[in-house]
C-alpha positions in Angstrom: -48.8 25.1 6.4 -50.0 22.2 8.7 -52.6 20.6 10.2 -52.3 19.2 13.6 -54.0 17.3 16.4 -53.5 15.3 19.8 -52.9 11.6 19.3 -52.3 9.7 22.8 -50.9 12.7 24.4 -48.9 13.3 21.6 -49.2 16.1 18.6 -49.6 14.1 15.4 -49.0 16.7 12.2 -49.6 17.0 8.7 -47.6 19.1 6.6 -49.3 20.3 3.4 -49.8 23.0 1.6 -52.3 25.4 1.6 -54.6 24.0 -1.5 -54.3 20.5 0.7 -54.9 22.4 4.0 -58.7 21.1 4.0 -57.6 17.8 2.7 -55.0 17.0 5.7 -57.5 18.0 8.6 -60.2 15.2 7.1 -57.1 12.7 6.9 -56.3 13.8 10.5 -59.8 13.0 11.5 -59.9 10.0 9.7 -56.6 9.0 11.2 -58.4 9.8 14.9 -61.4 7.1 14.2 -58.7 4.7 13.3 -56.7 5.3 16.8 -60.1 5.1 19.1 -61.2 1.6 16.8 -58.1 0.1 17.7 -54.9 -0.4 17.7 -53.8 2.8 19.2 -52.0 4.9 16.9 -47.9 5.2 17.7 -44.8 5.7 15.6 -44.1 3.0 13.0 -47.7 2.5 12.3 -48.3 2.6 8.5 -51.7 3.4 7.3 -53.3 2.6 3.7 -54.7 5.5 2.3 -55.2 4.9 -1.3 -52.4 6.3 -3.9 -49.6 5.7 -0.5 -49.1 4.2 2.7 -48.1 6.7 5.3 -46.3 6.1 8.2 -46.2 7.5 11.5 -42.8 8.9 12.8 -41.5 10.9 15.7 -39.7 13.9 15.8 -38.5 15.2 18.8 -41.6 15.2 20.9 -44.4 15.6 18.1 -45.6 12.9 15.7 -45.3 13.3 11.9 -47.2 12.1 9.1 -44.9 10.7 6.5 -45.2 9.5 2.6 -43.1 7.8 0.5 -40.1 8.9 -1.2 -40.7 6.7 -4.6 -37.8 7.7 -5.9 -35.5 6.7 -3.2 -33.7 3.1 -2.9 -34.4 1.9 -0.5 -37.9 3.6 -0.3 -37.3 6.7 2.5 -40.1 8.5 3.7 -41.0 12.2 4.0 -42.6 14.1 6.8 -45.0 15.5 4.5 -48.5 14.6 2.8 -48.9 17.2 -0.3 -47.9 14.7 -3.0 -50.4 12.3 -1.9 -52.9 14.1 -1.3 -52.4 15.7 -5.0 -52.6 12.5 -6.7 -55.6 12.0 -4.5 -57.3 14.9 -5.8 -56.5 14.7 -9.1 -57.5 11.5 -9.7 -61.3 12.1 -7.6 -61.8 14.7 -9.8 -61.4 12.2 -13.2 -63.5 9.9 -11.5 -66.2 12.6 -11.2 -65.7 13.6 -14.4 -66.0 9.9 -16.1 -68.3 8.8 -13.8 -66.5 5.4 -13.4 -65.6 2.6 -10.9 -62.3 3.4 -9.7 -59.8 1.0 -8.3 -57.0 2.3 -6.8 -53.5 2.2 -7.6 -50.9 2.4 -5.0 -47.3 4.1 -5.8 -45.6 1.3 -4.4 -47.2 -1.4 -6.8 -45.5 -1.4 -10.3 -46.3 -1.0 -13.8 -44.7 -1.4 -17.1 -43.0 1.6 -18.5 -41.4 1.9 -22.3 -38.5 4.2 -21.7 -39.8 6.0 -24.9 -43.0 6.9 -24.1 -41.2 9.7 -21.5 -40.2 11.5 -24.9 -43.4 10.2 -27.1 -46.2 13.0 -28.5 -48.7 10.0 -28.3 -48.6 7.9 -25.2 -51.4 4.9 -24.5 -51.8 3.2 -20.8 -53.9 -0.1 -20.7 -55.0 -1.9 -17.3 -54.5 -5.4 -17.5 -55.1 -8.0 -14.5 -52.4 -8.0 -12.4 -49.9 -11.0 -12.1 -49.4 -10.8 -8.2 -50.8 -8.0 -5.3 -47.7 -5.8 -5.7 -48.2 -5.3 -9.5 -51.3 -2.8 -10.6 -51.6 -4.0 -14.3 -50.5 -0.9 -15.8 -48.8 -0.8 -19.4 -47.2 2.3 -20.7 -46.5 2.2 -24.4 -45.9 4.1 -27.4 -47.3 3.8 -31.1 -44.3 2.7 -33.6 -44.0 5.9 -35.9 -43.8 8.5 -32.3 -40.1 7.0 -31.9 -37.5 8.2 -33.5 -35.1 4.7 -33.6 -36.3 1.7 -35.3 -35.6 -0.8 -32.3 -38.2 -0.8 -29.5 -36.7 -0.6 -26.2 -38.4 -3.0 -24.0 -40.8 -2.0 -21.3 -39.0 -2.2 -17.6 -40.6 -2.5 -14.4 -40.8 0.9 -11.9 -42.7 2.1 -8.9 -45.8 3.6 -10.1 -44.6 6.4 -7.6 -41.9 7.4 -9.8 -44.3 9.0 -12.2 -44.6 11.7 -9.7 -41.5 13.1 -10.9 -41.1 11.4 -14.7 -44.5 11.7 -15.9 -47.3 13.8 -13.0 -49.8 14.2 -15.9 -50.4 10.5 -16.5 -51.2 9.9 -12.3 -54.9 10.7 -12.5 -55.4 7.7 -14.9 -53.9 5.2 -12.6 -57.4 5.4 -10.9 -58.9 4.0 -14.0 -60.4 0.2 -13.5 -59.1 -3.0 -15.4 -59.5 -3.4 -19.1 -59.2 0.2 -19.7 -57.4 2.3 -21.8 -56.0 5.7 -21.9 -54.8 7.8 -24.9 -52.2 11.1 -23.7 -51.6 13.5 -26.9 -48.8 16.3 -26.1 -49.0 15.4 -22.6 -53.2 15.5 -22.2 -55.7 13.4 -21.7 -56.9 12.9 -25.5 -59.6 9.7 -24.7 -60.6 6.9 -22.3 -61.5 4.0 -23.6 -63.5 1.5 -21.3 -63.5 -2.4 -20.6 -66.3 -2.6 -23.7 -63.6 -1.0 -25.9 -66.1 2.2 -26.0 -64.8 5.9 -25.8 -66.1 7.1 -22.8 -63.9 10.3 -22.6 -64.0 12.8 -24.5 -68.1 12.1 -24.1 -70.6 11.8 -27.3 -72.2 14.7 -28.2 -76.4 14.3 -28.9 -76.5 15.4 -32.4 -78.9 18.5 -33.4 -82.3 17.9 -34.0 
């Protein structure tokens, strides 16, 4: 499915999917404000929009939108917007449901990854301040006794876009602001922890009476 409209004489489209259908014709529109604010829209231009820049490209006569490839080297791009617009979604609907300030990770930024917590029962992320614009603060670890060797194997540095294919499940928490943390159990959300080291998620229970 796509979504489609006319740029500068031109057909700019959005391929998606049919659960991101609605999603791509408010990113069209958004992407039409841009173009009559200035400067005019045109292949090449990249826009921010949250979780990925997407880029303009031409193909044949019509326009594309584009994401990133994260897993390519160098980064290639794709004339297609479902897996942004996933992670999107995903992550607005944690932020409704925790009711916190989100700050946005980008999937070209990078985090910290222990190459055990892909295997791990018990996986923990915590948001630090980043060291530079292109990091996001993210650590992904492991508790000692969920690995099975007894020498750690030290954390490495990846796109936080390659989680779309190593680890989709832990994307909506990249939303979550700095100084939080986030506990995964079997590959679900188990608790959030917030900046004041209070669980936030799952929520306390009034008791009876």
């Amino acid at each position: 499915m796509t979504q489609s409209l006319r740029i500068n004489e031109h057909l700019l489209i959005a391929a998606c999917s049919e659960q991101h259908d609605q999603a791509a014709r408010a990113m069209l529109d958004h992407f039409a404000l841009l173009d009559a604010a200035g400067p005019q829209l045109a292949p090449g231009s990249r826009i921010d929009f949250g979780w990925a820049p997407l880029q303009i490209e031409a193909r044949g006569k019509d326009w594309f939108v584009c994401e990133p490839d994260f897993d390519s080297e160098p980064m290639r791009w794709r004339p297609s917007v479902d897996a942004t617009l996933g992670v999107l979604q995903s992550q607005a609907a944690l932020v409704r449901q925790s009711g916190v300030a989100p700050l946005a990770t980008r999937g070209d930024q990078t985090l910290w990854l222990t190459p055990d917590a892909l295997d791990a029962a018990r996986v923990y992320l915590h948001r630090t301040e980043p060291d530079s614009p292109a990091e996001c603060g993210w650590y992904v670890g492991c508790t000692q006794d969920d690995r099975d060797d007894a020498e750690p194997r030290h954390a490495v540095r990846v796109r936080a876009g390659r989680l779309l294919t190593l680890k989709p499940e832990w994307l909506p928490a990249l939303i979550l602001p700095t100084g939080y943390l986030v506990n995964f159990e079997q590959g679900r959300l188990a608790e959030i922890y917030d900046n004041q080291d209070k669980c936030i998620y799952p929520a306390e229970t009034e008791p009876d009476g």
